[in-house]
N, CA, C and O of each residue as an XYZ file, in Angstrom:
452
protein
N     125.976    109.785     86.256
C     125.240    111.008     86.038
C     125.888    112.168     86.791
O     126.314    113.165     86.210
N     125.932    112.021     87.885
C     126.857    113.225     88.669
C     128.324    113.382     88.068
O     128.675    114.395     88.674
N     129.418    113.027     87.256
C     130.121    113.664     86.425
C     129.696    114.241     85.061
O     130.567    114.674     84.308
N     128.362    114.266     84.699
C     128.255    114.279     83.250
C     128.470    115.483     83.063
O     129.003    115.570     81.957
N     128.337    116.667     83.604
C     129.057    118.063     83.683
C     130.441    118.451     84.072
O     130.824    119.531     84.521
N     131.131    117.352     83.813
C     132.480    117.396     83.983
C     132.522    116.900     85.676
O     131.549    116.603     86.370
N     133.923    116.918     86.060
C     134.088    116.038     87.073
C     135.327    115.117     87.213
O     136.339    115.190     86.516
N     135.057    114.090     88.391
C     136.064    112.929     88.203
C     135.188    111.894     88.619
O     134.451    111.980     89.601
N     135.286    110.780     87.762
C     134.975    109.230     87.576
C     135.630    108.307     88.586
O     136.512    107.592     88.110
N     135.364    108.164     89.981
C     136.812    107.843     90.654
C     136.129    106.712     90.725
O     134.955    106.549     90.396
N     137.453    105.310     91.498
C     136.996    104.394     91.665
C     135.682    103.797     93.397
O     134.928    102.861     93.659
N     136.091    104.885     93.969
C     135.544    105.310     95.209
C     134.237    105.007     94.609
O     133.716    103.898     94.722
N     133.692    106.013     93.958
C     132.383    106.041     93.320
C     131.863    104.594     92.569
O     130.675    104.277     92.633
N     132.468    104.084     92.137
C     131.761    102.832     91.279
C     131.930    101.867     92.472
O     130.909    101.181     92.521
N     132.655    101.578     93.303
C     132.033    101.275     94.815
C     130.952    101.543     96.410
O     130.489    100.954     97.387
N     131.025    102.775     95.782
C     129.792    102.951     96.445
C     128.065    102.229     95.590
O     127.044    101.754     96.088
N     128.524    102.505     94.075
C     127.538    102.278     93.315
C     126.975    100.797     93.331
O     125.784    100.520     93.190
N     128.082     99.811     93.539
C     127.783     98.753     93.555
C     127.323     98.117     94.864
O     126.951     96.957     95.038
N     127.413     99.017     95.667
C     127.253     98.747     97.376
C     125.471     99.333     97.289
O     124.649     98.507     97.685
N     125.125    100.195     96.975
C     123.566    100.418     96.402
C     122.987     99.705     95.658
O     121.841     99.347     95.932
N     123.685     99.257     94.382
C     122.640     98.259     93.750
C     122.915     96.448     94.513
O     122.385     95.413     94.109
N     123.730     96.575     95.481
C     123.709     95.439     95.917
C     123.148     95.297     97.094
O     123.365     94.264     97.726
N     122.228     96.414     97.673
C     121.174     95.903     99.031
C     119.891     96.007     98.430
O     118.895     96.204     99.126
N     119.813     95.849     96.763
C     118.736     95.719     96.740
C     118.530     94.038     96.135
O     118.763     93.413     95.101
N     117.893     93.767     97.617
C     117.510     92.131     97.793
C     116.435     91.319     97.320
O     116.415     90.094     97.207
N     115.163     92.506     96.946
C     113.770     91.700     96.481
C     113.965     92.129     94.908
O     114.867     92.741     94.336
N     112.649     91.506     94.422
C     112.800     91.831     92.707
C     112.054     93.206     93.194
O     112.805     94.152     92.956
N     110.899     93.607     93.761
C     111.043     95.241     93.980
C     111.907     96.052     94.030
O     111.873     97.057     93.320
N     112.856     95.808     94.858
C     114.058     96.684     95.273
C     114.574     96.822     93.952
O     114.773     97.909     93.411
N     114.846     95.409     93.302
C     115.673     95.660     91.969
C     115.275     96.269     91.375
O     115.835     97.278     90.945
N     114.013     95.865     91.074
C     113.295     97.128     89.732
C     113.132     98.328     90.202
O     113.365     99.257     89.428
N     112.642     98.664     91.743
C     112.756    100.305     91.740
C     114.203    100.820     91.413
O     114.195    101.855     90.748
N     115.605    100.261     91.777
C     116.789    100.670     91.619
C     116.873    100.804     90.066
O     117.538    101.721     89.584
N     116.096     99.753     89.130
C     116.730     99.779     88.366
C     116.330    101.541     87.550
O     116.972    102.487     87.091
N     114.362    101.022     87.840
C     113.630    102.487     87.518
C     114.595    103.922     87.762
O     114.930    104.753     86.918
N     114.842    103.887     88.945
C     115.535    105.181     89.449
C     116.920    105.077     88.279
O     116.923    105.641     87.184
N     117.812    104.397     88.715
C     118.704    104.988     87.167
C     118.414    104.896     85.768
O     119.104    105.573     85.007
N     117.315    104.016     85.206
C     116.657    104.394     83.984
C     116.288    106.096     83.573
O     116.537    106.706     82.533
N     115.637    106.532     84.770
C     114.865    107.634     84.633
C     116.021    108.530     84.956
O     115.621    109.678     84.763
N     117.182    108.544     85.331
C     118.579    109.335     85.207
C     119.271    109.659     83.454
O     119.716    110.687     82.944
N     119.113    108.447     82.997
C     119.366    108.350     82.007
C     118.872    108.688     81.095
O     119.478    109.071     80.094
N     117.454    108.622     81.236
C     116.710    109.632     80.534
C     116.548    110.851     80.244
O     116.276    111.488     79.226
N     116.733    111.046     81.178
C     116.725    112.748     81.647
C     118.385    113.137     81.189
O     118.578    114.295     80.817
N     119.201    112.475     81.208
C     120.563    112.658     80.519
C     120.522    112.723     79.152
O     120.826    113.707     78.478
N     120.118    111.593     78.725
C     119.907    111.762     77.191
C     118.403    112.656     76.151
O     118.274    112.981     74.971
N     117.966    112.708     76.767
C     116.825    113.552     76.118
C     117.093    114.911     76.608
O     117.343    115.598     75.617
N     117.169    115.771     77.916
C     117.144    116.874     78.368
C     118.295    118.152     78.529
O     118.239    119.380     78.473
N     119.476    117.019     78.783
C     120.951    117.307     78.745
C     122.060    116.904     78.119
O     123.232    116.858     78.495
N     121.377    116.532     76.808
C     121.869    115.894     75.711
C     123.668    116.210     76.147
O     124.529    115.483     76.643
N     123.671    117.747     75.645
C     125.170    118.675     75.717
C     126.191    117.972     76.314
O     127.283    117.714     75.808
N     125.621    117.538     77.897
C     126.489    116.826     78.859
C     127.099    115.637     78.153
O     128.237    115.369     78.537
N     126.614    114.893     77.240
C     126.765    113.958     77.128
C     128.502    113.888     76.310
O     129.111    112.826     76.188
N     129.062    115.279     75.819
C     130.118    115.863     75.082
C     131.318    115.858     76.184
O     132.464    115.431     76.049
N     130.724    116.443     77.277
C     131.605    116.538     78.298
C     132.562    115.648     78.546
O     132.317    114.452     78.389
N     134.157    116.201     79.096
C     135.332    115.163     79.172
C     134.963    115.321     80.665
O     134.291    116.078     81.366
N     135.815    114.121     80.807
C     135.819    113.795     82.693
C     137.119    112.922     83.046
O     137.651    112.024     82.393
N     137.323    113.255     83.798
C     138.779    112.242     84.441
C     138.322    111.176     85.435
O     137.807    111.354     86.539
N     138.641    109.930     84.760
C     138.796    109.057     85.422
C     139.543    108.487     86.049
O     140.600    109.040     86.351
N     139.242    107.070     86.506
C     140.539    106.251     87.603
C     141.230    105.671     86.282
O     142.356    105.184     86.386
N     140.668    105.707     85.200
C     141.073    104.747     83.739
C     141.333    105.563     82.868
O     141.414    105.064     81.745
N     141.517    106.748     82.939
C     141.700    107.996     81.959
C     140.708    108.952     81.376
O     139.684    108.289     81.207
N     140.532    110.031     81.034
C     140.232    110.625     80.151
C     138.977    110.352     79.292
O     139.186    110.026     78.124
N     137.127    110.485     79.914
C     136.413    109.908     78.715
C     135.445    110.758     78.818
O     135.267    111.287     79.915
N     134.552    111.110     77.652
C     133.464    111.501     77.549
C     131.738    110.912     78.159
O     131.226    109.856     77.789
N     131.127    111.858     79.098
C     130.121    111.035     79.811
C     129.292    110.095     78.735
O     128.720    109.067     79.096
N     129.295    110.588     77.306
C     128.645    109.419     76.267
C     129.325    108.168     76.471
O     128.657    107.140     76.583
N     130.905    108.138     76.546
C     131.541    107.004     76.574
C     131.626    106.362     78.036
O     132.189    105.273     78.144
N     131.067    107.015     79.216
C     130.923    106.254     80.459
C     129.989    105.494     80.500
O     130.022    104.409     81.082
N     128.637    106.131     79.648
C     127.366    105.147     79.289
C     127.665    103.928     78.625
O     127.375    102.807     79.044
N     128.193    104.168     77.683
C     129.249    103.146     76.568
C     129.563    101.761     77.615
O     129.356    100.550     77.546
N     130.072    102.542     78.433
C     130.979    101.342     79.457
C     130.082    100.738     80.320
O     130.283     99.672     80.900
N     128.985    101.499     80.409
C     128.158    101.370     81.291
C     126.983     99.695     81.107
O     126.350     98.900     81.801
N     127.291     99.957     79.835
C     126.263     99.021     78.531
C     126.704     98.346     78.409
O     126.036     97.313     78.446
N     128.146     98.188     78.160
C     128.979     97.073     77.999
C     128.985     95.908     79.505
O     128.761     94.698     79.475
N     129.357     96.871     80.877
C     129.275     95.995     81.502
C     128.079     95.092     81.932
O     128.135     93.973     82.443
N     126.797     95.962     81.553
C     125.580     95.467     81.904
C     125.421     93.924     81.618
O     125.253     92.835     82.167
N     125.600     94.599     80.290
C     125.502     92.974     79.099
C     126.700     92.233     79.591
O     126.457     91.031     79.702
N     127.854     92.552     79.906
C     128.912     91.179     80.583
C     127.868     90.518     81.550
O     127.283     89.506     81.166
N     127.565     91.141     83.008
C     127.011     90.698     84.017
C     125.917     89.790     83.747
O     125.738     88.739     84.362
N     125.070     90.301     82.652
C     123.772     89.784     82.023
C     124.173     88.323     81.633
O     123.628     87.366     82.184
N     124.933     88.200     80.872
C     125.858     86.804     80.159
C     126.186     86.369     81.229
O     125.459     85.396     81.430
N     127.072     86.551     82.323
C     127.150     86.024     83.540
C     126.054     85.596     83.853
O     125.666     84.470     83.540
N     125.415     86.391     84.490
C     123.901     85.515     85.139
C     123.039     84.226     84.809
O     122.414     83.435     85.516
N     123.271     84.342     83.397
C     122.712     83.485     83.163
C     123.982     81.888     82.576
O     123.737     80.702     82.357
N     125.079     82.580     82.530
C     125.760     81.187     82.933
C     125.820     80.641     83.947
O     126.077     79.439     84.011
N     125.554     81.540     85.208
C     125.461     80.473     86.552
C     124.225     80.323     86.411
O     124.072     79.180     86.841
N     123.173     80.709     86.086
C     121.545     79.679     86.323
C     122.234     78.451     85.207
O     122.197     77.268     85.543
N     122.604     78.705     84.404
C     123.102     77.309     83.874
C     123.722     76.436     84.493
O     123.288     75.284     84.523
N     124.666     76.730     85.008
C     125.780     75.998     86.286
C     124.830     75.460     87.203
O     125.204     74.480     87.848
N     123.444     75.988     87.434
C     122.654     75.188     88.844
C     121.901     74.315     88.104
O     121.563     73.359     88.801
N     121.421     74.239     86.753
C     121.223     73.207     86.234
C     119.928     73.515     85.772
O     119.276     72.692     85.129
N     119.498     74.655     86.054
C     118.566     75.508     85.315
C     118.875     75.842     83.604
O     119.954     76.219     83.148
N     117.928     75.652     83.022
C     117.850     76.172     81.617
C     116.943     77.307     81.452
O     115.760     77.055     81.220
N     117.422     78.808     81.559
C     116.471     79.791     81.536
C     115.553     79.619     80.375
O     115.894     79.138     79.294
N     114.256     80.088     80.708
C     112.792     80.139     79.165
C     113.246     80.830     77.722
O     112.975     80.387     76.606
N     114.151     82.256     78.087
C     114.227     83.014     76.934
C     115.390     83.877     77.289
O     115.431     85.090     77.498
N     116.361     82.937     77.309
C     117.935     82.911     77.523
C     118.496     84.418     75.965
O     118.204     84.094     74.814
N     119.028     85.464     76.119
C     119.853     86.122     75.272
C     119.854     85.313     74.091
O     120.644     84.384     74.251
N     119.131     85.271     72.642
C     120.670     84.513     71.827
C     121.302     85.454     70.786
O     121.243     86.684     70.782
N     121.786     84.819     70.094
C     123.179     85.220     69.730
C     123.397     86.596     69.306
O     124.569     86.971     69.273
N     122.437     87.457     68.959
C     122.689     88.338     68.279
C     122.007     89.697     68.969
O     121.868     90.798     68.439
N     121.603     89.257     70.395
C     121.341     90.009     71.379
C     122.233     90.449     71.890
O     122.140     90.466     73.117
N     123.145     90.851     71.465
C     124.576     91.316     72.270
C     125.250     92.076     70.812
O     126.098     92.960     70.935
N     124.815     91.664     69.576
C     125.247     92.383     68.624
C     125.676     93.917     68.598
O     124.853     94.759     68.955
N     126.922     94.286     68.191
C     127.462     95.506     68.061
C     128.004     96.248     69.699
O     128.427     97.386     69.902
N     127.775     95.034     70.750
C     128.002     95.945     71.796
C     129.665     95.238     72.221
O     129.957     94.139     71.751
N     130.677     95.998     73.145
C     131.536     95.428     73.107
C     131.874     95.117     74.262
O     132.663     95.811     74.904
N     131.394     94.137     74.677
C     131.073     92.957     76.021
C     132.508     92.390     76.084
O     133.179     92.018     75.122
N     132.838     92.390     77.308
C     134.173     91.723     78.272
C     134.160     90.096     77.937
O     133.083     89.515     78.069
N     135.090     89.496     77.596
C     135.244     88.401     77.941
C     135.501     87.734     78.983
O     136.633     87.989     79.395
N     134.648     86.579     79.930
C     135.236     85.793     81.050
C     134.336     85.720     81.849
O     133.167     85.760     81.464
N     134.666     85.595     83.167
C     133.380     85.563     83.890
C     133.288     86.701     84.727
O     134.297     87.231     85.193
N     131.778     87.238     85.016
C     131.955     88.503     86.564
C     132.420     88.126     87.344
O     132.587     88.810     88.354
């Protein structure tokens, strides 16, 4: 959100980002973290639509803040698929595991997080 008016995408930043969503330790913490950038996003896409046109320089080149969301979605859903291959790995069978077509049209990383 803070490049969506132009800017730079550095890698600095997506380390700090992951250093925030990673002290959050309870399922509270998670869901308020998650609330708080939901409601960013919102406010991006409904209010400041425009921004969403904007180019920005990244550590990876050249993208539009629509297409950082893009990436943004993509990795979600990798991590998501992750997660639940290691509850598989502990020998857990999640209740209402992704299937197949819950990932449809998005373009998810192959391998593991």
């Amino acid at each position: 959100m803070k490049v969506a008016n132009g800017g730079e995408f550095t890698e600095d930043m997506v380390h700090d980002y992951m250093l925030r969503a990673n002290a959050a330790r309870t399922t509270r913490d998670i869901a308020a973290y998650g609330t708080r950038v939901l409601a960013q996003v919102e406010e991006l896409i409904t209010r400041r639509r425009d921004a969403l046109d904007q180019t920005v320089s990244t550590y990876f080149g050249e993208a539009t803040a629509f297409g950082l969301l893009i990436r943004a979605r993509s990795m979600a859903a990798f991590r998501l698929r992750g997660t639940y291959g290691y509850v598989r790995m502990l020998g857990i069978e999640p209740e209402q595991p992704p299937g197949a077509n819950d990932f449809a049209g998005l373009a998810v990383p192959s391998g593991t997080p």
